[in-house]
C-alpha positions in Angstrom: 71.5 56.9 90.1 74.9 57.9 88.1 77.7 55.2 88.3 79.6 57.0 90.9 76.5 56.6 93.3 76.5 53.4 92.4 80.8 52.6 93.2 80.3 54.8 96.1 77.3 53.1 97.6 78.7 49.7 97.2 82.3 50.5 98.7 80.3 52.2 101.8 79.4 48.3 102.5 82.7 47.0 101.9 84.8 46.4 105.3 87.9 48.6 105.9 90.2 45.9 105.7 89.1 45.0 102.1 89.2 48.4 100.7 92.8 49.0 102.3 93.7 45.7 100.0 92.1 46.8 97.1 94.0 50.5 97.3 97.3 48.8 98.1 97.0 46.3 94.7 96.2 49.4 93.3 99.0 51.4 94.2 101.6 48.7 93.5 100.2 47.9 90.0 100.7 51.6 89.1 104.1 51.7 90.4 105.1 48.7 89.3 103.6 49.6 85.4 104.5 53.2 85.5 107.6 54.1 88.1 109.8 51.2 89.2 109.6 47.2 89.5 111.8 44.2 90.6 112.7 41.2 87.9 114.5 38.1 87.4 117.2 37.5 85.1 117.9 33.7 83.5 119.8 32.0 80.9 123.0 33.3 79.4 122.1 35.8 76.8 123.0 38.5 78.6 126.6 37.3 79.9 128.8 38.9 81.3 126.8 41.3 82.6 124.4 39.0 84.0 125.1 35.4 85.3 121.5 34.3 84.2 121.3 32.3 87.0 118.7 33.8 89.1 119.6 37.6 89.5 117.5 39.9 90.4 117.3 43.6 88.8 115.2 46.8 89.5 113.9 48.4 86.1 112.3 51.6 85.9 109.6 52.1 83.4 109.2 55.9 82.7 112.1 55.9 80.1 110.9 53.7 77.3 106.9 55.5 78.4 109.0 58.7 77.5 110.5 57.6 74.5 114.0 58.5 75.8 115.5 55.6 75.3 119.1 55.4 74.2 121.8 52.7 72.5 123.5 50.7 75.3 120.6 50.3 77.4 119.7 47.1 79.2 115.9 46.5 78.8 113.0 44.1 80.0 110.9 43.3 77.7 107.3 41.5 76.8 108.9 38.2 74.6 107.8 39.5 70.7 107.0 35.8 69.8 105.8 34.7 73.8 103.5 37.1 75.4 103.6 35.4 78.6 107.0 35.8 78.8 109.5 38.3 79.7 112.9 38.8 78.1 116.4 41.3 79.0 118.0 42.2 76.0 120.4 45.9 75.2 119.1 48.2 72.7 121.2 48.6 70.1 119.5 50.6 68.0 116.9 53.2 67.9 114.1 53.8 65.4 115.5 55.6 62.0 119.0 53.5 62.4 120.4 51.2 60.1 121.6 47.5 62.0 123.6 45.2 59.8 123.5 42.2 59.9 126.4 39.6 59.3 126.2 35.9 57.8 125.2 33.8 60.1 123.5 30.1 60.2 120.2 31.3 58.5 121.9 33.9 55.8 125.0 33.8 54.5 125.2 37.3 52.9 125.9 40.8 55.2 122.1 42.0 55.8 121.1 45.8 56.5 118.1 46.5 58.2 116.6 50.0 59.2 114.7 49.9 62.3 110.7 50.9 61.6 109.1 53.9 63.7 108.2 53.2 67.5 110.6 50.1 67.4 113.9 49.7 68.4 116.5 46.8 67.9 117.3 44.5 70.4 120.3 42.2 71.4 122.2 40.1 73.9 125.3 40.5 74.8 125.9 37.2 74.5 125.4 36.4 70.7 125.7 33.1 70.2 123.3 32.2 72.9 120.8 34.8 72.2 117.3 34.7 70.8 116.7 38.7 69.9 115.6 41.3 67.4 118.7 39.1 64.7 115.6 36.2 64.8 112.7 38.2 65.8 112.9 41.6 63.9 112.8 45.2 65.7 110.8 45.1 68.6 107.8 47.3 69.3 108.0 49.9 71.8 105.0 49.0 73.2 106.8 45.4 74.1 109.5 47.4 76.6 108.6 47.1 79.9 111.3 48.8 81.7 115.1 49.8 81.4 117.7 48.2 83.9 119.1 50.5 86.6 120.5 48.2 89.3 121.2 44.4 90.0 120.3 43.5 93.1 121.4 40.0 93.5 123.7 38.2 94.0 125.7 41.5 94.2 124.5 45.1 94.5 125.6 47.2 91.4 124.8 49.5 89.1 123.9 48.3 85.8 125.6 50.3 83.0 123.4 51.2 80.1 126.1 52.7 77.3 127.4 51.6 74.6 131.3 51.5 75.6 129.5 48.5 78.2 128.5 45.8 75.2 130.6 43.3 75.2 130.2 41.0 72.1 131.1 37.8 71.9 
């Protein structure tokens, strides 16, 4: 007996109810991986544009799959340094580019950095209260999760993802 006799013999014995479960995890792992997914914003890294206080945001994930991702965007990403955890940052650079990097508490000397292949660089619009790609490096593309399209709480908006939107501070 082949391994499909074998999954189809076995589901013929699972109840209905079970295998309506298992397709619905199914389906709403592959949307939520590969077409659109819901996630919460906290801490200030990303003020202004987000409170960090509990917002909620919908992310779409085909971009960054597609490699179309541009400067200005407002990302989720897998933490480079904490797996388990996720992060919102704006790209600010794409691979190829050149990021400099100005004195700061670590370096006191302007820095220039190009950005590897299948990374990009990373930042909150918040600087001085943001851990991203300035103490982490470029991140992988494999590490971006999604790219922001809309905040959904506390107020319904759209989220800009261009350049002319960073605001540094």
């Amino acid at each position: 007996m082949g391994a499909w006799e074998r999954v189809r013999s076995v589901m013929s014995q699972v109840p209905s109810h079970v295998k309506v479960a298992l397709h619905s995890m199914a389906i709403v792992y592959v949307v939520s991986r590969y077409g659109v997914f819901v996630s919460k914003v906290t801490g200030p890294s990303m003020y202004p544009t987000f409170v960090g206080r509990g917002d909620f945001v919908i992310a779409e994930a085909l971009t960054p799959l597609w490699g179309q991702l541009k400067p200005g965007d407002v990302v989720i990403c897998t933490r480079p340094v904490d797996p388990a955890e996720s992060i919102i940052k704006r790209v600010v650079a794409l691979e190829g580019s050149e990021v400099t990097l100005y004195p700061d508490r670590d370096s006191s000397e302007v820095r220039r950095q190009k950005v590897p292949p299948g990374h990009v660089w990373i930042q909150g619009d918040n600087l001085p209260h943001s851990l991203d790609s300035r103490v982490y490096g470029p991140v992988p593309l494999a590490l971006v999760r999604g790219r922001v399209l809309v905040q959904i709480w506390p107020r319904l908006r759209w989220v800009e993802n261009s350049v002319e939107e960073v605001r540094w501070h």
